[in-house]
SEVO-381427 format. One line per field, with one value per atom (N, C-alpha, C): residue number from 1; x, y, z. Coordinates in nm, 3 decimals, m for minus. Example, Ala and Ser with C-alpha at 12.3 -4.5 7.8 and 13.67 -1.06 7.14 Angstrom:
nr	1|1|1|2|2|2;
east	1.319|1.230|1.320|1.285|1.367|1.290;
north	m0.569|m0.450|m0.330|m0.225|m0.106|0.003;
up	0.780|0.780|0.780|0.708|0.714|0.787;
END
This chain:
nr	1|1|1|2|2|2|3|3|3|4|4|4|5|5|5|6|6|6|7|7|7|8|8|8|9|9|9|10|10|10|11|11|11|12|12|12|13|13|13|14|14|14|15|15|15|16|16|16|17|17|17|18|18|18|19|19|19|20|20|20|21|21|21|22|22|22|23|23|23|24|24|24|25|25|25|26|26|26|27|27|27|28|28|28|29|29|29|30|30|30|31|31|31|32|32|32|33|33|33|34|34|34|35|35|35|36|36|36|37|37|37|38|38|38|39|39|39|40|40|40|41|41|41|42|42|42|43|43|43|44|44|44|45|45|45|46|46|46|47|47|47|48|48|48|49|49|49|50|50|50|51|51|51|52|52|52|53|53|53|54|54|54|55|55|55|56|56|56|57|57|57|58|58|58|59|59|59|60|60|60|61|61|61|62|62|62|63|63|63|64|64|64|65|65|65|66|66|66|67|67|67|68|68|68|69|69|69|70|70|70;
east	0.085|0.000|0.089|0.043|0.165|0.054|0.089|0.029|0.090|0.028|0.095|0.025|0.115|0.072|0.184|0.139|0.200|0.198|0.312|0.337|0.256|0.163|0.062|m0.084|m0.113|m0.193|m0.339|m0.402|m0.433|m0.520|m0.599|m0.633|m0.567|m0.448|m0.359|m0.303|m0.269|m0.252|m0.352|m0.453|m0.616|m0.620|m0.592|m0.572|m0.400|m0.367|m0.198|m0.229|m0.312|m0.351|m0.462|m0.564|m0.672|m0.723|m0.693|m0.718|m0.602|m0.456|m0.373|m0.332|m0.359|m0.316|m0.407|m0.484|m0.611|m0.593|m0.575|m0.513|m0.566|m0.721|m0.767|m0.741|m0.736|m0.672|m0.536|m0.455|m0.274|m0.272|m0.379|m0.305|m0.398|m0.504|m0.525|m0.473|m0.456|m0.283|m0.175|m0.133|m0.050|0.002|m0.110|m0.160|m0.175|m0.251|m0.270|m0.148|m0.084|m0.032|0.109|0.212|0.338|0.274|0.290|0.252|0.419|0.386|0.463|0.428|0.522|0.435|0.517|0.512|0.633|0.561|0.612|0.583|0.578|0.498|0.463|0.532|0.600|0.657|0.764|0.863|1.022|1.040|1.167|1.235|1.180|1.132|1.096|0.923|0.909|0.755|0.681|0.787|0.737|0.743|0.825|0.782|0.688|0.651|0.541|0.425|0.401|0.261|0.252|0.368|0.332|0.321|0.389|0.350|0.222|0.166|m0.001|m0.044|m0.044|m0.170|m0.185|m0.108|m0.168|m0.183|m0.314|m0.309|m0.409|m0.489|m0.548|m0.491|m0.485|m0.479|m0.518|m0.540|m0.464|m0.523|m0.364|m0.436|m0.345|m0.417|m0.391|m0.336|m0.200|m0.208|m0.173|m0.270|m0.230|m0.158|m0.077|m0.051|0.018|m0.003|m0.018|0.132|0.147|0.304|0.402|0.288|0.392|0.413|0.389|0.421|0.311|0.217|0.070|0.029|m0.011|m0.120|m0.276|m0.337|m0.517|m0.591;
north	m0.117|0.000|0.123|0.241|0.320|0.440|0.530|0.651|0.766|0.775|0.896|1.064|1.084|1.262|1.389|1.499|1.604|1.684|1.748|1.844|1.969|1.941|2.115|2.049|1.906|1.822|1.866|1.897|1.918|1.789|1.736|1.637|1.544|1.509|1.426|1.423|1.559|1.546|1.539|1.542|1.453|1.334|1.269|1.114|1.083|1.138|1.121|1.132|1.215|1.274|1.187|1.145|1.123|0.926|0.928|0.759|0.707|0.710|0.676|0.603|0.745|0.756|0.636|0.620|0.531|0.334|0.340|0.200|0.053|0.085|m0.021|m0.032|0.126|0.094|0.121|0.182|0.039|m0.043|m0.116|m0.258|m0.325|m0.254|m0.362|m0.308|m0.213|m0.186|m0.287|m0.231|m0.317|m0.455|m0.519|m0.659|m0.706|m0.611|m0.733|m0.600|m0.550|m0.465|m0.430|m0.441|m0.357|m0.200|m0.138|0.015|0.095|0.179|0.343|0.455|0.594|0.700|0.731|0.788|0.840|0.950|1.059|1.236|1.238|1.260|1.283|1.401|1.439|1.588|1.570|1.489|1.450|1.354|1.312|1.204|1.109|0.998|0.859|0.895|0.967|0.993|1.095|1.147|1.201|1.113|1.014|0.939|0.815|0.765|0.700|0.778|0.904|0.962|0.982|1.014|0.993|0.851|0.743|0.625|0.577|0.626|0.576|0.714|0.822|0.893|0.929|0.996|1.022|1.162|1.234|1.378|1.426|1.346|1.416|1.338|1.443|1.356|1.359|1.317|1.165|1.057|1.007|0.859|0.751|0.654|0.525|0.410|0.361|0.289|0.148|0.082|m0.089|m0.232|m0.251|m0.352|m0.498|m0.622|m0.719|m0.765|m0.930|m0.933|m0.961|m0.940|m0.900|m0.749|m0.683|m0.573|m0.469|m0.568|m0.459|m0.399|m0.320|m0.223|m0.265|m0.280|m0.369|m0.246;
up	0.000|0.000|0.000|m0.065|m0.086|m0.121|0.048|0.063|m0.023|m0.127|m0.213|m0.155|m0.116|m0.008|m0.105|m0.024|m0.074|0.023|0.076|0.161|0.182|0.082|0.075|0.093|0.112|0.117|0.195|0.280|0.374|0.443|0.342|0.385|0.402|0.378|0.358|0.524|0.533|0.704|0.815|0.741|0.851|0.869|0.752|0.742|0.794|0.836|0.910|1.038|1.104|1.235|1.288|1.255|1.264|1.225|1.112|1.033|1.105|1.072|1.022|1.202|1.253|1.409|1.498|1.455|1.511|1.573|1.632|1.673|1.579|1.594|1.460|1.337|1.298|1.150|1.153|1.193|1.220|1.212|1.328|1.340|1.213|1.150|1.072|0.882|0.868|0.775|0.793|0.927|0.912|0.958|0.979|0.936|0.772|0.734|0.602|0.481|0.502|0.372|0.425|0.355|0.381|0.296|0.426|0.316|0.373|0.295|0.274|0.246|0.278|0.241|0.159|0.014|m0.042|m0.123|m0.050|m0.128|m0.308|m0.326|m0.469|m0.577|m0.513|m0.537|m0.525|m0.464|m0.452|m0.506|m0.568|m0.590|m0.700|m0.634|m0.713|m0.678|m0.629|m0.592|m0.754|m0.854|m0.931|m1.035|m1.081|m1.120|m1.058|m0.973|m0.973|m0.968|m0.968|m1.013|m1.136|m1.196|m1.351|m1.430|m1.370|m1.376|m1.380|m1.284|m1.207|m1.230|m1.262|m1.313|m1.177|m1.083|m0.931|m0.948|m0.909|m0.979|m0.856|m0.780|m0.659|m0.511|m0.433|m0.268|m0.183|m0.077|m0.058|m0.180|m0.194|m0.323|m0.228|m0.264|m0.238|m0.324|m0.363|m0.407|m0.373|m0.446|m0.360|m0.491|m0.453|m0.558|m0.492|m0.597|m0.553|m0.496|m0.510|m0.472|m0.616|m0.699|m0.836|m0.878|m0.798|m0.779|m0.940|m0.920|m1.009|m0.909|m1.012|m0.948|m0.921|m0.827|m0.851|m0.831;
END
């Protein structure tokens, strides 16, 4: 799972504060998903939004263990 955010996000930091922070959905993230957050705007984060078409946020992306996208 791979939290694609942006530093100017706002909702992005609701769901960081609020969802993310929440003990049920932790433990059940990270139970069934290796996730990450990787900034959309730096680095390898601008190419995987242009990869995947990531153009609003918070986006979510989830892919299998062949490394698709579902």
């Amino acid at each position: 799972m791979v939290d694609a955010y942006t530093d100017w996000c706002g909702w992005c930091k609701v769901m960081d504060q609020e969802t993310f922070n929440d003990t049920l959905v932790g433990d059940f993230i990270n139970g069934q998903f290796i996730s990450t957050k990787i900034n959309m705007e730096e680095n390898f984060g601008l190419d995987l939004a242009m990869k995947y078409r990531v153009s609003q946020y918070p986006q979510y992306l989830f892919f299998n263990g062949k490394g698709e996208l579902l």
